[in-house]
C-alpha positions as CSV (number, residue, x, y, z in Angstrom):
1,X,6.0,14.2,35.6
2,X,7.6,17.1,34.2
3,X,9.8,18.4,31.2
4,X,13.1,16.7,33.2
5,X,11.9,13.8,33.8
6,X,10.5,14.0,36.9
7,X,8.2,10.8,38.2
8,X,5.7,9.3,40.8
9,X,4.7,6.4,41.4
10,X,0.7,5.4,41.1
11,X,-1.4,3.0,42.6
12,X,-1.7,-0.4,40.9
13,X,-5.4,-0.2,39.8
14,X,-5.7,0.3,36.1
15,X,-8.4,1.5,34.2
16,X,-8.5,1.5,29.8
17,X,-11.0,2.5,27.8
18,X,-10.8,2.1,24.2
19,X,-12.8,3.7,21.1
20,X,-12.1,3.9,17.1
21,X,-13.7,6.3,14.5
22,X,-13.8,5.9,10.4
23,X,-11.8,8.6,9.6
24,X,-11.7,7.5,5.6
25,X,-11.8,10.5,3.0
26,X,-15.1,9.9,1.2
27,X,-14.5,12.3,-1.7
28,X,-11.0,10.3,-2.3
29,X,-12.6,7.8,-4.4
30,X,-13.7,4.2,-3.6
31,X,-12.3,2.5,-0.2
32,X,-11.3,-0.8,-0.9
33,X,-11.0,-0.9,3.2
34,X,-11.8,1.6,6.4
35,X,-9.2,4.1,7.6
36,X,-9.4,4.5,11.0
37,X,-8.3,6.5,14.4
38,X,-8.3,4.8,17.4
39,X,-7.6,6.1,20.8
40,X,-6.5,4.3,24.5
41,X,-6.7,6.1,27.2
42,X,-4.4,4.8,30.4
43,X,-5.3,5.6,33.9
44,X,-4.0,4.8,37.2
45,X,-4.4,7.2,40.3
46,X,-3.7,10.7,39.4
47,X,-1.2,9.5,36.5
48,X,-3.3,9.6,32.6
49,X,-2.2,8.2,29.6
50,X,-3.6,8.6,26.2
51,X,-2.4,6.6,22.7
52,X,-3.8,7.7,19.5
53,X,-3.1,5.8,16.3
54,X,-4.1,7.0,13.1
55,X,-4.0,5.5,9.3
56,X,-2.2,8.0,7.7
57,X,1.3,8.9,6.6
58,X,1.7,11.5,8.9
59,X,0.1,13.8,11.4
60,X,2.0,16.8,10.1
61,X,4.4,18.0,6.7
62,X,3.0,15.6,4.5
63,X,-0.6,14.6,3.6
64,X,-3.3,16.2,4.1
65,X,-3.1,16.7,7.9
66,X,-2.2,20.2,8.8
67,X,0.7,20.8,11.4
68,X,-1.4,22.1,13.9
69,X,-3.5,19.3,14.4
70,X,-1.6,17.8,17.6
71,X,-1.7,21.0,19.1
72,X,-5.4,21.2,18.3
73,X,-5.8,18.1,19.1
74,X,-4.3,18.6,23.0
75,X,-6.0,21.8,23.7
76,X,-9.3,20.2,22.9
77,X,-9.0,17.5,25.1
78,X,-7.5,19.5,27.7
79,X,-10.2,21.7,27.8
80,X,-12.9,18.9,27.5
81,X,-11.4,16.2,29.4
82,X,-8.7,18.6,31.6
83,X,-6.0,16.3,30.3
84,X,-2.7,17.5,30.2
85,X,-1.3,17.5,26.7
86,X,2.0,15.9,27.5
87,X,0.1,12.7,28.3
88,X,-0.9,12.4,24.7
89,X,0.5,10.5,22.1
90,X,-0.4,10.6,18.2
91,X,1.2,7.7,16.1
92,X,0.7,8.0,12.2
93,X,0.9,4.3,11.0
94,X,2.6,5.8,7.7
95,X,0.4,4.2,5.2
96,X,-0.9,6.6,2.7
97,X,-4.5,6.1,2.7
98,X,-6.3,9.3,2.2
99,X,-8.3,10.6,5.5
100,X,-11.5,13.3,5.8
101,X,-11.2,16.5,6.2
102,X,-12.0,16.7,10.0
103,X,-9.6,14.3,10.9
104,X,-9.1,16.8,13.4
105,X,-12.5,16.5,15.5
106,X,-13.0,13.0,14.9
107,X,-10.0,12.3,16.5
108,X,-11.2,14.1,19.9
109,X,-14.2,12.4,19.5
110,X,-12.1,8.6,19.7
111,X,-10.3,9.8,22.7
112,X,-13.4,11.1,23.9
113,X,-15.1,7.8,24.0
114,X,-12.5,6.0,25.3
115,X,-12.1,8.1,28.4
116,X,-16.1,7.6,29.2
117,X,-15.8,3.9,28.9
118,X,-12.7,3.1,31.3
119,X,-13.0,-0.1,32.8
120,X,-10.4,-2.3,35.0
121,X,-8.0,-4.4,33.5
122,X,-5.2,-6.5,33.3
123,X,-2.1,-6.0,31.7
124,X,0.3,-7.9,29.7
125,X,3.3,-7.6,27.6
126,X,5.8,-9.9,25.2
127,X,6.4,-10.0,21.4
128,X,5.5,-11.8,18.6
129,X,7.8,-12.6,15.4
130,X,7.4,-11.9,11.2
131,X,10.4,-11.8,9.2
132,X,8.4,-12.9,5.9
133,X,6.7,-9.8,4.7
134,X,9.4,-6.9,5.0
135,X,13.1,-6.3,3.5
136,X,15.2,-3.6,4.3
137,X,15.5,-1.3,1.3
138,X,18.4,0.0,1.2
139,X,21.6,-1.3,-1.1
140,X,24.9,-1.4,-0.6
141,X,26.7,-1.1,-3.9
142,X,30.0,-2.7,-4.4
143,X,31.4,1.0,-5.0
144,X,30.8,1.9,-1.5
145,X,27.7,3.9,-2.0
146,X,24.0,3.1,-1.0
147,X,20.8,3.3,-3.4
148,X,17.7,2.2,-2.3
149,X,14.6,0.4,-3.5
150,X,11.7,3.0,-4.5
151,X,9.0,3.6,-7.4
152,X,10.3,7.1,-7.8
153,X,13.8,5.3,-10.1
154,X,14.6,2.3,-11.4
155,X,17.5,0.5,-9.7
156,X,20.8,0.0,-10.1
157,X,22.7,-2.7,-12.4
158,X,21.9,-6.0,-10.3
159,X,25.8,-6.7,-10.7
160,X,26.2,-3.4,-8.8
161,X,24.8,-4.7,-5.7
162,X,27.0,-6.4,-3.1
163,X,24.8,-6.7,-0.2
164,X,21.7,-5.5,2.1
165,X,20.3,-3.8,5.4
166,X,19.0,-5.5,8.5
167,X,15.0,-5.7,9.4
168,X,13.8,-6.5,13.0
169,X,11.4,-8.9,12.7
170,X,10.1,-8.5,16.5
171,X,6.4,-7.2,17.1
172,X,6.1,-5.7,20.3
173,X,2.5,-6.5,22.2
174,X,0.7,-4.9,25.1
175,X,-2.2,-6.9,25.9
176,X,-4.9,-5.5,27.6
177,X,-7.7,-8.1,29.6
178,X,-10.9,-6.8,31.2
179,X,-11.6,-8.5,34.4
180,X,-14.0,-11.2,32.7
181,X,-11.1,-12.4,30.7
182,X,-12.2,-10.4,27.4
183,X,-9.7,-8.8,25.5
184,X,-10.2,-4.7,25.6
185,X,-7.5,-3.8,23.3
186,X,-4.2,-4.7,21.9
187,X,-1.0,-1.9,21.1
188,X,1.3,-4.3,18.5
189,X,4.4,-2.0,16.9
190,X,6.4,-3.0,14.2
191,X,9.0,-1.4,11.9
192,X,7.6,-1.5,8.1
193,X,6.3,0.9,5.3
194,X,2.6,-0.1,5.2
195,X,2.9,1.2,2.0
196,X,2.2,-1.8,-0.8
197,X,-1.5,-1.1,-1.9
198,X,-4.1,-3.2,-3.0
199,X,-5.1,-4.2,-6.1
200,X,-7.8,-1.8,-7.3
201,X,-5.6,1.1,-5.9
202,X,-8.3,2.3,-3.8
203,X,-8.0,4.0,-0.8
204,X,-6.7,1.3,1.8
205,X,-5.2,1.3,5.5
206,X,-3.0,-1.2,4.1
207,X,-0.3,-3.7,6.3
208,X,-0.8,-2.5,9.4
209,X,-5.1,-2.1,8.7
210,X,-5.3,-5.8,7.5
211,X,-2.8,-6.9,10.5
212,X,-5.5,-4.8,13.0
213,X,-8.7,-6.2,11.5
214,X,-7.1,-9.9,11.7
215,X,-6.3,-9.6,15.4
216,X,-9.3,-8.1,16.0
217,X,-12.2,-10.8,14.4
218,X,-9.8,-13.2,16.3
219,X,-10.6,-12.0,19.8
220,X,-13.4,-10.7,21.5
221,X,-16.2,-9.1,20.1
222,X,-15.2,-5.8,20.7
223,X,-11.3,-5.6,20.7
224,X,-9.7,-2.9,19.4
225,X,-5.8,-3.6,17.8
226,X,-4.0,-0.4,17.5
227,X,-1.1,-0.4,15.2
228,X,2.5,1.4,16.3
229,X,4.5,1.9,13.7
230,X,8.2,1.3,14.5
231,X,11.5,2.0,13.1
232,X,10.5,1.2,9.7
233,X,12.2,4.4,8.0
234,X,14.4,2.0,5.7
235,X,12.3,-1.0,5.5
236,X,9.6,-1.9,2.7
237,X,7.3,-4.4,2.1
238,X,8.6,-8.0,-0.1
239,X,8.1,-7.5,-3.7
240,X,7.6,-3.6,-3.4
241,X,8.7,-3.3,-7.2
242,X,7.3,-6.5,-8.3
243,X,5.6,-5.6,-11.8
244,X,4.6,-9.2,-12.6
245,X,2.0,-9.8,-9.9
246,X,-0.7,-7.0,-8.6
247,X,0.3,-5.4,-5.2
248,X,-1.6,-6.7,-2.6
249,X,-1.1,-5.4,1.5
250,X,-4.4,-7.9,2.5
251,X,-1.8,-11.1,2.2
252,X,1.3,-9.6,3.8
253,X,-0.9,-7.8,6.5
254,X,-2.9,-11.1,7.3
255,X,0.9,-12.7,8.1
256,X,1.6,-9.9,10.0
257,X,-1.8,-9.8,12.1
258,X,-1.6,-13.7,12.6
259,X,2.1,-14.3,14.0
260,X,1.0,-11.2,16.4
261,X,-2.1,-13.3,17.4
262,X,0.8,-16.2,17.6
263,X,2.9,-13.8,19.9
264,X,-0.7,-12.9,22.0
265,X,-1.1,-16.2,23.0
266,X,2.2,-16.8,25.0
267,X,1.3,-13.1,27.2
268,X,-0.8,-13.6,30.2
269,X,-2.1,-10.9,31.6
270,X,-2.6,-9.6,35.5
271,X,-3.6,-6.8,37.1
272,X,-0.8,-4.0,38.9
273,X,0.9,-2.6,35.9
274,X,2.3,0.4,36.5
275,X,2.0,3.6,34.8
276,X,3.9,6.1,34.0
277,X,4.9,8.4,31.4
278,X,7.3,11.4,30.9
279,X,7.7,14.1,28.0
280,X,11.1,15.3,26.7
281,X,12.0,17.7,24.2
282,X,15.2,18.2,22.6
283,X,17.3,20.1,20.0
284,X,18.5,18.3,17.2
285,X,21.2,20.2,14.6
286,X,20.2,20.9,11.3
287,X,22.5,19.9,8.6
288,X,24.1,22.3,5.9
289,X,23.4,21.0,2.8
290,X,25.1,23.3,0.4
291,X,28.5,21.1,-0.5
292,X,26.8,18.0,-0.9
293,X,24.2,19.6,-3.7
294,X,27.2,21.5,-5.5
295,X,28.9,18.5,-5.7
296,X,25.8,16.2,-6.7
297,X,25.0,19.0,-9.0
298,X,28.9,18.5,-10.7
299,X,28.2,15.0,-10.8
300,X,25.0,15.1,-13.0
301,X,27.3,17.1,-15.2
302,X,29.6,14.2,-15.6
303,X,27.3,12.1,-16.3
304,X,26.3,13.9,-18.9
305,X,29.4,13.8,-20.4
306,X,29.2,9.9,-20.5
307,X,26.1,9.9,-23.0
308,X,27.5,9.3,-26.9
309,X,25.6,9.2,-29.8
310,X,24.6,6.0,-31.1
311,X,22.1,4.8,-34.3
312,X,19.4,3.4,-32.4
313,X,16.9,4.6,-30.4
314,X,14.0,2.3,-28.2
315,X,12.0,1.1,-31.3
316,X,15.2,-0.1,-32.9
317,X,17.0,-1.5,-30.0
318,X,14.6,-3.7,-28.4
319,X,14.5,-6.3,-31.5
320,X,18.1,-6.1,-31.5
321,X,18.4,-6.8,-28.0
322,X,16.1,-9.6,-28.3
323,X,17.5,-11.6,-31.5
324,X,21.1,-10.7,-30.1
325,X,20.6,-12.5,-27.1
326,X,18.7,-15.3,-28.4
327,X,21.7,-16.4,-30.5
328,X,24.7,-15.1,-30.1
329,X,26.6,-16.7,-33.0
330,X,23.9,-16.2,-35.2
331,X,21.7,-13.1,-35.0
332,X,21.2,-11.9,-37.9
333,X,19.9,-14.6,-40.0
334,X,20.0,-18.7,-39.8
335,X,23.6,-20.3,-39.5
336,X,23.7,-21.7,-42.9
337,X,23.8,-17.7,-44.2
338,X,26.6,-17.5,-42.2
339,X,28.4,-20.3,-43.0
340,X,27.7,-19.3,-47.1
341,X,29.4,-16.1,-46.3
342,X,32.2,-17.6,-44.7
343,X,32.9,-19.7,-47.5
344,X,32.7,-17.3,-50.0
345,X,34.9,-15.6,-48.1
346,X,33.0,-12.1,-46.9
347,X,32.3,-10.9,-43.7
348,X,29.4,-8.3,-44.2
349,X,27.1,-10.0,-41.1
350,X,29.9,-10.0,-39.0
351,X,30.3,-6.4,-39.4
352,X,26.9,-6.1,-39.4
353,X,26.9,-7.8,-36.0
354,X,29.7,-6.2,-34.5
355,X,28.3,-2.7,-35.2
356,X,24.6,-3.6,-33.7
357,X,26.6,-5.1,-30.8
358,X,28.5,-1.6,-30.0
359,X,25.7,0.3,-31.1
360,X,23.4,-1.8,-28.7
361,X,26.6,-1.1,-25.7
362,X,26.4,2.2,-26.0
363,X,22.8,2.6,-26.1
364,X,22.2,0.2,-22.3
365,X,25.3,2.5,-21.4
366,X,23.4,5.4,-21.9
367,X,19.7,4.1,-20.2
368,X,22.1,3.2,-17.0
369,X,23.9,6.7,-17.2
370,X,20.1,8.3,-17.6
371,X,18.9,6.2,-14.7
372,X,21.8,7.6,-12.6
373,X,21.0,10.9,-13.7
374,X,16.9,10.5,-12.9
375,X,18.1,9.1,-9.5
376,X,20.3,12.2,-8.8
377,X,18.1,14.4,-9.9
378,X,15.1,13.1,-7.5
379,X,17.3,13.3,-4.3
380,X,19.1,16.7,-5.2
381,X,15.1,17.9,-5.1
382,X,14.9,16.7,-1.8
383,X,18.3,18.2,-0.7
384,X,17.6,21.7,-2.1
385,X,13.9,21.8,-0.2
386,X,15.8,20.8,3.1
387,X,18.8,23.2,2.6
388,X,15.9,25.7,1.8
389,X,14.0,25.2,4.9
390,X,17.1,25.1,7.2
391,X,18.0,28.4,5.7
392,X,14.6,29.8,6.3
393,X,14.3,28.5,9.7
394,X,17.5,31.3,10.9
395,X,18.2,28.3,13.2
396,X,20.9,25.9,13.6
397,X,18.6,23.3,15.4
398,X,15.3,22.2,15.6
399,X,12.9,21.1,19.0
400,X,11.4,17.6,18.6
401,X,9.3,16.0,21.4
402,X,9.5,12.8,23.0
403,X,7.5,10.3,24.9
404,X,8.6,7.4,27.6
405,X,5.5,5.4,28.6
406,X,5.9,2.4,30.3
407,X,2.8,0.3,30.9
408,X,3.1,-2.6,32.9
409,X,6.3,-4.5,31.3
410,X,5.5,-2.7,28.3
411,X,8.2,0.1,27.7
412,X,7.9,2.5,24.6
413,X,9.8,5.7,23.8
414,X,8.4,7.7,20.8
415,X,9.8,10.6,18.1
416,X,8.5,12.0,15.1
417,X,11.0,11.1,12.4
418,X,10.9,8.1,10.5
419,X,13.5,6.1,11.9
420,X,16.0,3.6,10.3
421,X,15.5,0.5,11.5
422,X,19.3,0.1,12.9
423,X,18.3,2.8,15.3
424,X,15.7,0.5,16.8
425,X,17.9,-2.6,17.1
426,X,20.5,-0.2,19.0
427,X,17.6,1.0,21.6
428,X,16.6,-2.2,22.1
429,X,20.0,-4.0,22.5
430,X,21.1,-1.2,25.7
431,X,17.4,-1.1,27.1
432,X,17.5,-2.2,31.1
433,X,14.3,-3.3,30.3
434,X,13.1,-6.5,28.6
435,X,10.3,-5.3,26.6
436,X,11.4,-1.9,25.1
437,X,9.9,-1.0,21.5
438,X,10.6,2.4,19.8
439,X,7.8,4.2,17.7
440,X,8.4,6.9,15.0
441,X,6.6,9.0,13.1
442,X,4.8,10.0,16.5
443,X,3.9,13.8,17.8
444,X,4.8,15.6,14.8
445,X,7.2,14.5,11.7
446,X,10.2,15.5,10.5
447,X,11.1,13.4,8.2
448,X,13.4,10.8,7.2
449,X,16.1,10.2,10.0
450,X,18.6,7.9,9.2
451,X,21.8,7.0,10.9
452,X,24.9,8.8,11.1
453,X,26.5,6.1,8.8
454,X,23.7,6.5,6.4
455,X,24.2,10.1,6.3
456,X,27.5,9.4,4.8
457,X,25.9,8.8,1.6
458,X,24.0,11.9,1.2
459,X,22.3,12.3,-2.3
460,X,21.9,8.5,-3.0
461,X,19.3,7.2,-1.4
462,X,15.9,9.1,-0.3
463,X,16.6,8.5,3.5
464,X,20.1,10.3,3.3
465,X,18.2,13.1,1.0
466,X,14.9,13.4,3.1
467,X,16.5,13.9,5.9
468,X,16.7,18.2,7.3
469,X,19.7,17.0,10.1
470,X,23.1,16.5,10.9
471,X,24.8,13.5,11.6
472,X,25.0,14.1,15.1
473,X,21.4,13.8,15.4
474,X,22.1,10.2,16.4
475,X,23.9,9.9,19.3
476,X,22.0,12.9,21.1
477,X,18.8,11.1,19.9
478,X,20.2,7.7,21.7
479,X,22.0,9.4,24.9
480,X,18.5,11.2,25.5
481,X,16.5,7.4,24.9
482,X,19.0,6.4,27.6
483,X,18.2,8.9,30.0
484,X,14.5,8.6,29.5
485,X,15.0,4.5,29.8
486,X,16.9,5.1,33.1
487,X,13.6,6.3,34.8
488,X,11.1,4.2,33.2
């Protein structure tokens, strides 16, 4: 295959070998869990494939992975193994456990292992379901906007909110048999932020670790699960802001590791599943961000505007609040002082009351206008690094790679953004192909890439702000999945 999309077709006999290394930062503190990289390699006559998951939020840009470490990566393994870098694909499962320091050569060393224990197998696909453990985290206000659910800012006003996003609740499983029946490995991809913690805090693989370890002490001895993550760019975990119970990723990511153990049981596997696999690359526009942050920058100015003075401040307020709300027609004291006052004709606790009540507006009028403000402020950051770096770059677009592997029934197309989960849907819907799953945050990252609709709302949620393109982004994105569909 080659940088057009040019194919072959291989014989049917396919080999896998599969091989994981503990890749958890021990200077990061205690591991409530391991942290792993696991590698697949795919071959079938002269045609090579090789998967690479790893438990981390990225393999570039953020965390402590350095941007060179794909290209390390390839030209290590292609001077080891003589494979050709375009057949390699490295998925970040976006959790943000901490990983060692030679990441890097313990990675070669998984796909090392893998290639020197190939054995023939079978090879099924299908999907599983889970619609219990994830929500899409974006809000659509009744004012036309869009916020969206992170611990970076409170929320807004509950009354605010008129409705929510979509989630895909589909798992997407490649199933792969040795020819005694054991299972060798399993690919599963699904679209969520494995990004709820554990208890303790400690370092932790999180949903998509637990979901991995679940399928594998349910199959053979030696399975290995390898975790995809999906077009999770806008989806989160239930109860991601939930401040009355500990977060815990083990419970949500044992659901998510069992319904894909549901999902393994319908797929039967048999051998003659093709292989192929072809590499694209193409340039995506980078946005100018200037307007939007003058005119975010203009609205924090009016906001400020909004803030009055008022009596109280948090120590005084919070009684207030309380005793106001717990009776209404008599706060300030029992009924019977207000009925004495009332016959003796004065009306000092009603004033009294009607000042704390206005005083006590103002002030909730003020936290909302402050929580605005915090919420601007966060995402203009995030605009101003983008506009920055688009500036810097002295280009108007930027090269981002992608992968079409088809194994079998099994049909995956990869890019390095973190991908709203509408995008997904829409891939899936038009695919000629019945099993067709999507994978972001894979060969690089670039960030948040939302839709072209999302875009709209530029400096109100972090997808929209975390994002260095244009709208157009989209529909080349899609056209180019099409085309790279078409030959799969």
């Amino acid at each position: 295959m080659d940088g057009n999309g040019g194919m072959e077709m291989i014989s049917k006999n396919l080999l896998a070998g599969v091989a994981r290394v503990v890749i958890t930062d021990p200077d990061a503190g205690p591991a409530n869990d391991s942290l792993y990289v696991k590698a697949l390699v795919l071959k079938s006559g002269d045609e090579t494939a090789v998967i690479v998951t790893v438990d981390a939020v990225a393999i570039a840009e953020i965390g402590s992975i350095r941007n060179d470490f794909l290209a390390n990566v390839r030209s290590r393994l292609n001077r080891e193994l003589k494979l050709d870098p375009a057949r390699v694909l490295i998925n970040a499962s976006h959790c943000h456990g901490k990983v060692c320091a030679d990441v890097e050569q313990r990675t070669v060393r998984a796909v090392v292992e893998a290639w020197e224990n190939m054995v023939p197998v079978h090879v099924g696909a299908g999907t599983g379901c889970e619609d219990r453990i994830m929500e899409n985290r974006r809000l659509v206000l009744k004012n036309g906007k869009e916020a969206d659910v992170r611990h970076a800012y409170s929320l807004p006003p509950d009354e605010e909110v008129a409705s929510v996003g979509p989630v895909d609740p589909e798992i997407g499983i490649l199933r792969l048999d040795q020819e005694d029946g054991e299972t060798l490995a399993v690919v599963f991809n699904f679209a969520c932020h494995p990004i709820l913690e554990v208890p303790s805090r400690e370092n932790t693989a999180d949903i998509s670790g637990f979901a991995s370890k679940v399928i594998e002490d349910n199959l053979s001895e030696d399975t290995i699960a390898l975790f995809l993550q999906g077009c999770g760019g806008d989806v989160n975990p239930i109860l991601y802001k939930d401040v009355n119970n500990p977060r815990d990723a083990e419970v949500l990511g044992n659901m998510l590791g069992l319904s894909t153990l549901q999902g393994l049981k319908k797929i039967r596997s048999s051998e003659g599943g093709e292989l192929k696999i072809v590499r694209e690359t193409i340039e995506l526009p980078r946005a100018d961000l200037a307007e939007r942050i003058e005119s975010l920058q203009a609205e924090q100015i009016q906001l400020l505007g909004v803030l009055k003075g008022t009596s109280l401040n948090l120590k005084t307020f919070i009684p207030l609040y309380v005793k106001y709300n717990l009776s209404r027609d008599f706060p300030s004291y029992y009924s019977h002082r207000y009925l004495h006052e009332e016959m003796m004709g004065r009306d000092g606790l009603k004033k009294l009351d009607a000042e704390n009540r206005e005083n006590m507006n103002q002030y909730i009028e003020n936290i909302y206008a402050m929580e605005q403000l915090t919420r601007i402020q966060i995402n203009l950051n995030l605009l101003k690094k983008h506009q920055a770096r688009n500036v810097a770059a002295g280009e108007s677009t930027i090269e981002v790679e992608m992968i079409g592997l088809r194994v079998g029934e099994f049909v995956l197309v990869t890019f390095p953004g973190e991908l709203s989960v509408q995008i997904g849907l829409n891939i899936k819907k038009r695919s000629p192909h019945k099993f067709t799953f999507v994978a972001g945050v894979t060969n690089g990252y670039i960030y948040y890439t939302p839709t072209a609709e999302q875009l709209k709302n530029r400096g109100g949620a972090q997808e929209d702000s975390d994002c260095m393109l244009a709208p157009e982004w989209q529909r080349i994105f899609e056209d180019k999945v099409g085309e790279i569909l078409a030959v799969l």
